[in-house]
N, C-alpha and C positions, 0 to 999 in steps of 0.2 A: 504493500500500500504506500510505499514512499515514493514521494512525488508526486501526488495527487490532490495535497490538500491548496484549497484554493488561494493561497496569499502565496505558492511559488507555482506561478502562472507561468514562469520560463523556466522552468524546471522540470515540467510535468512528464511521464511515463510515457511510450508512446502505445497505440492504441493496442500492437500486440503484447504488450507488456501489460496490460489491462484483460486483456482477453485469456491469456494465460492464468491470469489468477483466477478468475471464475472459472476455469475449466478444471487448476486444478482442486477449489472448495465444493467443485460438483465432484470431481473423482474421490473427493476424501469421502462425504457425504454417504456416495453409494456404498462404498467400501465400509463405509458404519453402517450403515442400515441393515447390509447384508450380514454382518458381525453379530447386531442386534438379532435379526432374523434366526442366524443362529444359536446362539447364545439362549433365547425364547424355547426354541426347539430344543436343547439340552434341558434346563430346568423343567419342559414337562415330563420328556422322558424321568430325569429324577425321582420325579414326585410321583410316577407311576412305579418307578424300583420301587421306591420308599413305601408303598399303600403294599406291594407283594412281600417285600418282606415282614413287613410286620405283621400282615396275614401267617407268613410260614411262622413268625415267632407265636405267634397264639397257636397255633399246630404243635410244637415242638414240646417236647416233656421242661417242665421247672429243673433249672440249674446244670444243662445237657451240654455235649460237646458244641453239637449244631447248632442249640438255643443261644450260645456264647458267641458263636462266628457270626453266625446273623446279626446279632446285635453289633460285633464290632463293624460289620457291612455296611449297619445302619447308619452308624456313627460316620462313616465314610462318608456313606450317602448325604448323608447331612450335612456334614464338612463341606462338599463338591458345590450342593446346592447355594448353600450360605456365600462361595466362593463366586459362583456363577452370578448370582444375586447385586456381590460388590461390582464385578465384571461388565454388568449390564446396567448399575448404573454411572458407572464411568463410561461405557461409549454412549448413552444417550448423554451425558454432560459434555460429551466431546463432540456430538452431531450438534446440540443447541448451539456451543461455543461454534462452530464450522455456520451454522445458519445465521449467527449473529455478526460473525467478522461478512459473512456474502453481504448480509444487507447492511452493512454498514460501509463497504466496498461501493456498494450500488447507489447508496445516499451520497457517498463523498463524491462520485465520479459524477453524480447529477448537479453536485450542489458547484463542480469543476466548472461542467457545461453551462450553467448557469449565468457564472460568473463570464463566459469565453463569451456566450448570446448575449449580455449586457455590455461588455467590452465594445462587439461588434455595433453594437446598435448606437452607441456615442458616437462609434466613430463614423459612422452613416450619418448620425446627425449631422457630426462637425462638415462632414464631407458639401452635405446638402446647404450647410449654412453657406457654408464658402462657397459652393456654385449660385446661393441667392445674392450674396454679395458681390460675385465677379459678374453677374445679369446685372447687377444695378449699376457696377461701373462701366458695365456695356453701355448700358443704357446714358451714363450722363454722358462719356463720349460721343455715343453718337449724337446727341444731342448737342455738343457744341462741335461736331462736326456739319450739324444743319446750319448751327449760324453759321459760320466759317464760309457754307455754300451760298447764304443770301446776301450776306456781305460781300464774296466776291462778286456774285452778281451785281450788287449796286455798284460795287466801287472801281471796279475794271470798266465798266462804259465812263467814271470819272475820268479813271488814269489817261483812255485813251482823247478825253479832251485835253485833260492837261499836257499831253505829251504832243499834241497837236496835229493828232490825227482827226477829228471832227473842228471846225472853224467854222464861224460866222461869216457870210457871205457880204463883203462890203455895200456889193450893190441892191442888198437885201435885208438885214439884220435878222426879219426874222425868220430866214432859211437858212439851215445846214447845210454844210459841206466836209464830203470827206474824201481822205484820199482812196486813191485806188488802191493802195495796198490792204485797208483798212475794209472796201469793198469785198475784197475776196476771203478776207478772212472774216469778214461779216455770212457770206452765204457758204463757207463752209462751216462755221461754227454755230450760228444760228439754228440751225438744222437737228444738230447732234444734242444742243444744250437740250432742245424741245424734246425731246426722243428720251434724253436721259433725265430730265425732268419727270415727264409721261412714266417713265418705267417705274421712276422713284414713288410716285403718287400712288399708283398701284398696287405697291411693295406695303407700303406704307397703310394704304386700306385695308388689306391682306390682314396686315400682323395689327393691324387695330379688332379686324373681324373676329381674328380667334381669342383675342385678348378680353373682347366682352363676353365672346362665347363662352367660353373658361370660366368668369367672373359669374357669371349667370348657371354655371355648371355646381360652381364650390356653393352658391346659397343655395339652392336645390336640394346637397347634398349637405348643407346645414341642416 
């Protein structure tokens, strides 16, 4: 039974080392019961000698050779009996002790598992707490990756005034102008930003849809 008790969790026996010991408190067991079994079966035979002799001693003449031997027979017989008596109750003290160390094997190796299923189950927790936590710092990231996207949005049609690529038309003020470099990367990027805009919108409904579903799933199941 060493190494199984719960406070030396890195310690502990391994599983055939456990299996062995209940195999061998069943083999002792059997080996007692069948002792007992016999030992049972001697003392009746005994006590059947015992009833025939002392039948032949009532038969036998007062004070005879035979009448002597029988009784010292008896005395035997008695002796044996009395022996078999102590015999049998030391291997039933010794099968209780063999059933009391099994289930106390079997409590300690439970109360092991016990300890091993409450271990695991912290660390499930802990586990799941930190994947709610690394969701939530998904979450503010992406989240200041949204502004990041709106901001650049506004401030890159600034840059590209400031940088003077869009200008005020003199003979108009209030027309635009831009150049042609600015032109082409207007209709190739214009196009793309829409697209990936669109896709984002989407994404975004998406993961809002399942998020109320869900939300509406846990009261339910409140």
């Amino acid at each position: 039974m060493a190494g199984v008790e719960p406070e030396k969790l890195n310690e502990f026996d391994k599983l055939q080392s456990t299996a062995k010991d209940f195999k061998e408190l069943q083999y002792l067991s059997d080996q007692i019961r069948r002792v007992i079994s016999i030992v049972e079966l001697n003392l009746l035979t005994l006590e059947s000698f015992q009833k025939k002799v002392q039948y032949l001693i009532t038969l036998s003449p007062p004070a005879s050779l035979q009448g002597l031997i029988l009784e010292r027979f008896l005395e035997t017989l008695a002796r044996c009996h009395t022996e078999h008596k102590f015999g049998l109750r030391n291997a039933s003290s010794v099968l209780d002790r063999a059933k009391a160390t099994s289930d106390q094997l079997r409590d300690t190796v439970s109360m092991r598992n016990g300890e091993f299923n409450k271990t695991s189950t912290e660390m499930t927790s802990r586990n799941t707490s930190a994947m709610c936590d690394l969701a939530n710092k998904s979450g503010r990231e992406a989240h200041v990756l949204k502004t990041l996207t709106v901001l650049a949005l506004v401030f890159v049609p600034a840059g590209f005034v400031a940088m003077g690529f869009v200008s005020l038309k003199q003979e108009s003020p209030m027309q635009w102008s831009a150049t042609p470099d600015l032109k082409i990367y207007a209709i190739l990027s214009i196009p793309l930003i829409s697209l990936t805009m669109l896709i984002y919108a989407m994404v975004e409904l998406v993961q809002r849809m399942k998020e109320r579903k869900w939300e509406a799933n846990e009261q339910v199941i409140v």
